[in-house]
C-alpha positions in Angstrom: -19.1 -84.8 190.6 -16.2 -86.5 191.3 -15.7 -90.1 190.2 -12.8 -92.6 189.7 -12.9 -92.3 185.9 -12.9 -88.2 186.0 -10.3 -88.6 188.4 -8.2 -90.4 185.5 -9.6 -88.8 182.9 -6.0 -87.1 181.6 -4.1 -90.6 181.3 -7.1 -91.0 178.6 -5.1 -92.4 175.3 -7.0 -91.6 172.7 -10.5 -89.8 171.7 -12.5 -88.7 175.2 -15.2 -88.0 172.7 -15.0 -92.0 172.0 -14.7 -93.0 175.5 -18.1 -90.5 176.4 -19.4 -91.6 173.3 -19.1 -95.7 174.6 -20.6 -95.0 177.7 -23.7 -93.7 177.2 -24.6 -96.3 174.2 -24.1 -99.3 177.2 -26.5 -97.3 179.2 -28.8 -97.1 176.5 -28.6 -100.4 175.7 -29.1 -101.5 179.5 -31.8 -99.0 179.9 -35.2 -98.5 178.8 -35.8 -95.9 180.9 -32.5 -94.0 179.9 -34.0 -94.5 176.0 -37.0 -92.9 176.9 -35.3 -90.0 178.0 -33.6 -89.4 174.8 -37.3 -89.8 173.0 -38.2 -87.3 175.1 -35.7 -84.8 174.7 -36.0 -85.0 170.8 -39.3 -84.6 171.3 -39.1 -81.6 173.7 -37.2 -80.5 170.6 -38.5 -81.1 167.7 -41.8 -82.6 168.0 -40.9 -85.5 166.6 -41.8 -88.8 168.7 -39.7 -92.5 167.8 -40.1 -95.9 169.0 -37.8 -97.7 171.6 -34.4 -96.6 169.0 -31.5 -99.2 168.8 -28.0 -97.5 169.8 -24.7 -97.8 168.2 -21.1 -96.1 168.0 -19.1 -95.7 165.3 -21.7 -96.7 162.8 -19.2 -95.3 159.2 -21.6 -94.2 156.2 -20.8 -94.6 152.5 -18.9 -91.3 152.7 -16.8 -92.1 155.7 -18.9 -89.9 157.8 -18.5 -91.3 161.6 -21.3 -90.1 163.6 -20.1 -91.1 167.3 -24.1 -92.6 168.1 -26.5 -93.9 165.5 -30.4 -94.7 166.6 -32.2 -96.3 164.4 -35.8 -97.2 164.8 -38.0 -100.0 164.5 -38.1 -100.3 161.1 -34.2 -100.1 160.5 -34.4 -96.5 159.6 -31.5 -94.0 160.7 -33.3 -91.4 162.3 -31.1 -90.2 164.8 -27.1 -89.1 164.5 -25.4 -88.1 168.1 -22.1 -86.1 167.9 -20.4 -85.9 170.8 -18.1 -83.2 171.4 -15.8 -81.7 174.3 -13.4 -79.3 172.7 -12.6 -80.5 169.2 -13.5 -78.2 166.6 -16.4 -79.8 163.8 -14.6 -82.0 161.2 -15.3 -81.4 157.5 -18.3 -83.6 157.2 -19.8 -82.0 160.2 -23.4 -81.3 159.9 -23.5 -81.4 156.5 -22.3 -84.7 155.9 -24.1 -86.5 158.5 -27.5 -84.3 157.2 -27.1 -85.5 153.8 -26.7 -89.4 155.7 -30.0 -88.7 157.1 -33.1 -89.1 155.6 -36.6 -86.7 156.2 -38.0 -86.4 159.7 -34.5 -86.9 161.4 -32.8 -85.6 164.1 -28.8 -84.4 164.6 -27.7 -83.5 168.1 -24.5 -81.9 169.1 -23.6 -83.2 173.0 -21.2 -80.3 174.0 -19.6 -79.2 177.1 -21.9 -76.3 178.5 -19.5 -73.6 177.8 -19.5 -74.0 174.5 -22.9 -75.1 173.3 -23.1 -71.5 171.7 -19.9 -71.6 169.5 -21.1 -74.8 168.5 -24.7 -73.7 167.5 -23.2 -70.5 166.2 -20.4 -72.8 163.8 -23.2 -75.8 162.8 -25.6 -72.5 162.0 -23.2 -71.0 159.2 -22.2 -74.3 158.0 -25.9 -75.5 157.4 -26.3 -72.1 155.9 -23.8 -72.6 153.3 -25.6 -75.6 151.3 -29.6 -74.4 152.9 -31.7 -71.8 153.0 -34.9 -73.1 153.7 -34.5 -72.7 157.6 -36.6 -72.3 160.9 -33.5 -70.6 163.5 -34.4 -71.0 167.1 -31.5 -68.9 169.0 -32.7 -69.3 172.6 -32.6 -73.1 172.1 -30.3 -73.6 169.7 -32.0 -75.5 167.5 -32.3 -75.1 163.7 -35.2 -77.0 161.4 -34.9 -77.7 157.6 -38.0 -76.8 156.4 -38.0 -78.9 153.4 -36.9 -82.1 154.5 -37.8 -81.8 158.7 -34.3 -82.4 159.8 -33.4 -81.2 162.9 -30.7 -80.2 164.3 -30.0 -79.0 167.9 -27.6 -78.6 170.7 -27.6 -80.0 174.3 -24.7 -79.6 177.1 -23.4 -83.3 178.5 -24.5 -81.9 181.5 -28.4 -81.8 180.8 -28.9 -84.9 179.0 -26.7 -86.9 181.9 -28.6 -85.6 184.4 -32.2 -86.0 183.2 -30.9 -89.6 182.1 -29.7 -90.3 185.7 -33.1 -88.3 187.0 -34.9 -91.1 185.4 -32.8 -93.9 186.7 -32.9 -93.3 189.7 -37.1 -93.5 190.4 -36.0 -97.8 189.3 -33.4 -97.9 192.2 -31.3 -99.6 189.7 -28.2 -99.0 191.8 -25.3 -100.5 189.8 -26.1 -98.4 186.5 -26.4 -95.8 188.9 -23.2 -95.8 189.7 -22.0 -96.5 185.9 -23.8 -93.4 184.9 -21.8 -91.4 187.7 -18.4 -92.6 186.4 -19.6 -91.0 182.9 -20.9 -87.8 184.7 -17.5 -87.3 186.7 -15.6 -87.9 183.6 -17.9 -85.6 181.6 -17.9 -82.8 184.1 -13.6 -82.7 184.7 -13.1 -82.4 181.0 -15.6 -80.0 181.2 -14.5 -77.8 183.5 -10.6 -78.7 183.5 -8.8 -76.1 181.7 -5.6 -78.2 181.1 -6.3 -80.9 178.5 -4.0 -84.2 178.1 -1.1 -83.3 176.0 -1.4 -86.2 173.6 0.6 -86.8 170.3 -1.0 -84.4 168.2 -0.9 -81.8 170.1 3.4 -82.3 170.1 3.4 -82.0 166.5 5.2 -79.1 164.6 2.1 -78.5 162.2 0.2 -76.5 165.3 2.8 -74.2 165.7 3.6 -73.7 162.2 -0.2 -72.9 162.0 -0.6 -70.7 164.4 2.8 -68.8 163.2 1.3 -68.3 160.0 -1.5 -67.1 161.8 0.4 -64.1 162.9 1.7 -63.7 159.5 -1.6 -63.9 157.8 -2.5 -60.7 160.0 0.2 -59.1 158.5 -0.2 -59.5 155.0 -4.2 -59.4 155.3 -3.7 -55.4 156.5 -0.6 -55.0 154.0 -3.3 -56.0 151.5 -5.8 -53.9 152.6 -3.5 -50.8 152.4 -2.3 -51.5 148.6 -5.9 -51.9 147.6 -7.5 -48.8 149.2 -5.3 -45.6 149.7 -7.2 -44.2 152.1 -6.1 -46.9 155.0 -3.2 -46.3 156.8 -1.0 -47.4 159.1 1.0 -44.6 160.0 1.3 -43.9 164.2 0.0 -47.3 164.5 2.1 -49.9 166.3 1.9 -53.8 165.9 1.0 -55.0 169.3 1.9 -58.7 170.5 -0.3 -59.4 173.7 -0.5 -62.4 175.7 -3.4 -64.2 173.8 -2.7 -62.5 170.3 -1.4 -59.9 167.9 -3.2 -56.9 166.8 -2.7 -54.6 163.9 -4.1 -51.2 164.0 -5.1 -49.6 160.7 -7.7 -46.8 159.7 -9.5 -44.6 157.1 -10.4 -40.5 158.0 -13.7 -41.6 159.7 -13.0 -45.2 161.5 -10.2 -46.8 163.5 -9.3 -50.6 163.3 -8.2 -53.3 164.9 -7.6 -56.7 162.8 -6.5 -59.4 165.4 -5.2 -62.4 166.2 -7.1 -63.6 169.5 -6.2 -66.8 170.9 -8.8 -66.2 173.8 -11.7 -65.6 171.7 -11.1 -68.4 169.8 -11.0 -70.8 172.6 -14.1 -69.5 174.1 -16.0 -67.7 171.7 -15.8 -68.9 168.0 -14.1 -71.2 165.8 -11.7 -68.9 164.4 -8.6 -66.8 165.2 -8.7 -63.8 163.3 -11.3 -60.9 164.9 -11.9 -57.5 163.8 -12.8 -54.2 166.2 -14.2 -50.8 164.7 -13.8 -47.7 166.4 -15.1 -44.5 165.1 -12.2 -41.8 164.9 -13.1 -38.7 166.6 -11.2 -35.8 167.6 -8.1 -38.1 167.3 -9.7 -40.4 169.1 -11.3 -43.9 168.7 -14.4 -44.3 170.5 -17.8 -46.4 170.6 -20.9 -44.8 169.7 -24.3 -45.7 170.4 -24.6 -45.5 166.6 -21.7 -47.0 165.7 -22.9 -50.2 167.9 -26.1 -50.6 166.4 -24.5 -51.0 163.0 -22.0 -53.3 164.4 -25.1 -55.0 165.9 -27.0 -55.2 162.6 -24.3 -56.2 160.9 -23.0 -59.3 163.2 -26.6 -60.9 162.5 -27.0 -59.8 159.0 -23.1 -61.8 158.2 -23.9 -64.5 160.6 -20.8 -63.1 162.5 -20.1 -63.5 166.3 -20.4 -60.5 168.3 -18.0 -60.2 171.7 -17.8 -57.2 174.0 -14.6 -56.2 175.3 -14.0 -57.1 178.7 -14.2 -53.2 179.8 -17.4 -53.0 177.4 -16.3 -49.8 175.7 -15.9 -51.9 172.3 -16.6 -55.0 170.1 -14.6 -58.0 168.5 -16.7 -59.1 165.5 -15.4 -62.8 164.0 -14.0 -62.8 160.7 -13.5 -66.6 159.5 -11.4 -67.8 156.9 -12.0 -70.1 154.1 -11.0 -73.7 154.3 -9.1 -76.0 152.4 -7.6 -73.0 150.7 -4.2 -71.8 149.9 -2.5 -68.8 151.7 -3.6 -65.8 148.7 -6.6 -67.3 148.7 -7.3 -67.0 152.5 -5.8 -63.3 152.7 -7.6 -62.2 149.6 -10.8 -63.7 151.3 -10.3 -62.2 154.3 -9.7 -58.6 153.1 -12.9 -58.9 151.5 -14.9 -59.8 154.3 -13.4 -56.9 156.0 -13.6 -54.2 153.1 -17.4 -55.2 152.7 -17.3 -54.4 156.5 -15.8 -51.0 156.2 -18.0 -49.9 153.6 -21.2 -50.9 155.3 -19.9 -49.7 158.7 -19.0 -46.0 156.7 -22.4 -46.0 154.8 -24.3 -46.6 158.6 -22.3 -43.9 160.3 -23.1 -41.5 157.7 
């Protein structure tokens, strides 16, 4: 939809998540009826049914968490944290932070831009993982329930909640928020679907590409480290290989061929990391796929919690491999060649 603010959307200073995030609190606060409709997706959701909820940005909690929308309900009670989201990756506090904020019988949504309400699940998913067990994992609607506490958490596209939101709206013929809820649609939408984001100070700063250099390097020394602790991997014949969204390094044992990566592509539309691994079985000189090879990749990728992408000519499979954070470089690379030496071994034990 196209609308004055999308059209203006890149001369934006700032957060767009902050601008989104404005928006829809002054049409909940206008609108009843727009409320409702947030009741009665976290409903749809979770089962859980709230009063009329009182809506607020910005709302900072004893540990400097900043939830983007806060609803609390009649009582005063917190029971719902909105994080809105277009492409920023999930800041350190994100979900567990914001679940430890919340009390029992809660909800946590993640508004995302459709394309990438999977990665978002998929990243929210590990990290809730990492300090709970207790869980109830719905992957077809992205939703995940702490047993113990009944906090919810779930995933919904700008797109859907806007739409039902206007949907309702418009049966009051309440023509001027209307046409204030169309101005946060259009905006929503071109950052959405707009490949080319603002350039804005940040992004002109000589930390990202002193990161991503050491990305390439971190490839490097993560296969050198590999080969010094396990004789049986080798690079010989194998070539480094710069592509246009990566770097690749080629390595293998008698029985699989391997592909540790640097894909900038995957990480933009995939997962939240830039290092991905691809595992070939070796075969007359060869690497191929096999059908059993795949189902161990398969099994493996949901075992590990990792994300799973085809290659484009689906004769192969990118499997993530995420790195620790807040670490320094040895750290990281050791990491790393663990995760992927655990791989190997479980990969070679299946194939057998």
């Amino acid at each position: 939809m196209q609308s004055l603010l999308g059209q203006f959307y890149n001369r934006i200073r700032g957060s767009q998540e902050d601008i989104a995030s404005e928006s829809l609190v002054y049409i909940l606060k206008q609108s009843l009826e727009s409320r409702k409709v947030i009741n009665q997706i976290v409903k749809a959701n979770t089962n859980l049914m709230f009063s009329d909820l009182a809506f607020q940005t910005q709302n900072v909690g004893k540990d400097l968490e900043r939830p983007d929308i806060s609803g609390k309900d009649e009582t005063g009670k917190e029971v719902l944290l909105i994080e809105a989201k277009f492409w920023a990756s999930l800041t350190h506090n994100q979900p567990n932070g914001y679940l430890k904020r919340l009390k029992d019988n809660s909800v946590l949504m993640f508004l995302v831009p459709t394309l990438r309400t999977r990665t978002v699940f998929d990243e929210v998913k590990i990290r809730i993982l990492e300090e709970h067990q207790d869980l109830e994992i719905d992957f077809d609607n992205l939703s995940i329930l702490i047993k113990s506490s009944q906090k919810h958490i779930f995933i919904k596209s700008w797109n859907e909640v806007l739409s039902s939101i206007k949907s309702k709206i418009e049966q009051t013929n309440n023509i001027n928020l209307i046409s204030d809820l169309n101005q946060i649609i259009g905006l929503c939408e071109t950052i959405d679907q707009n490949s080319f984001q603002p350039i804005t100070d940040e992004d002109l700063s000589p930390k990202i590409p002193k990161n991503i250099n050491s990305y390439y390097e971190i490839v490097d020394k993560v296969v050198d480290e590999l080969k010094n602790r396990n004789k049986g991997i080798s690079t010989k014949g194998l070539v480094k290989t710069p592509q246009r969204y990566g770097y690749h390094r080629y390595f293998a044992t008698k029985k699989l061929g391997m592909n540790f990566a640097l894909k900038l592509d995957l990480w933009e539309k995939c997962a939240d990391t830039p290092f991905w691994l691809s595992i070939s079985t070796i075969n007359e000189k060869s690497w191929i796929t096999t059908e059993k090879l795949t189902q161990a990749i398969e099994s493996l990728c949901v075992r590990l919690n990792l994300t799973l992408v085809p290659y484009s000519n689906n004769k192969g499979f990118f499997m993530s491999v995420r790195p620790l954070l807040f670490e320094t470089e040895d750290i990281v690379i050791g990491n790393i060649a663990d995760q992927i030496e655990k791989i190997i071994a479980e990969i070679t034990n299946a194939n057998n």
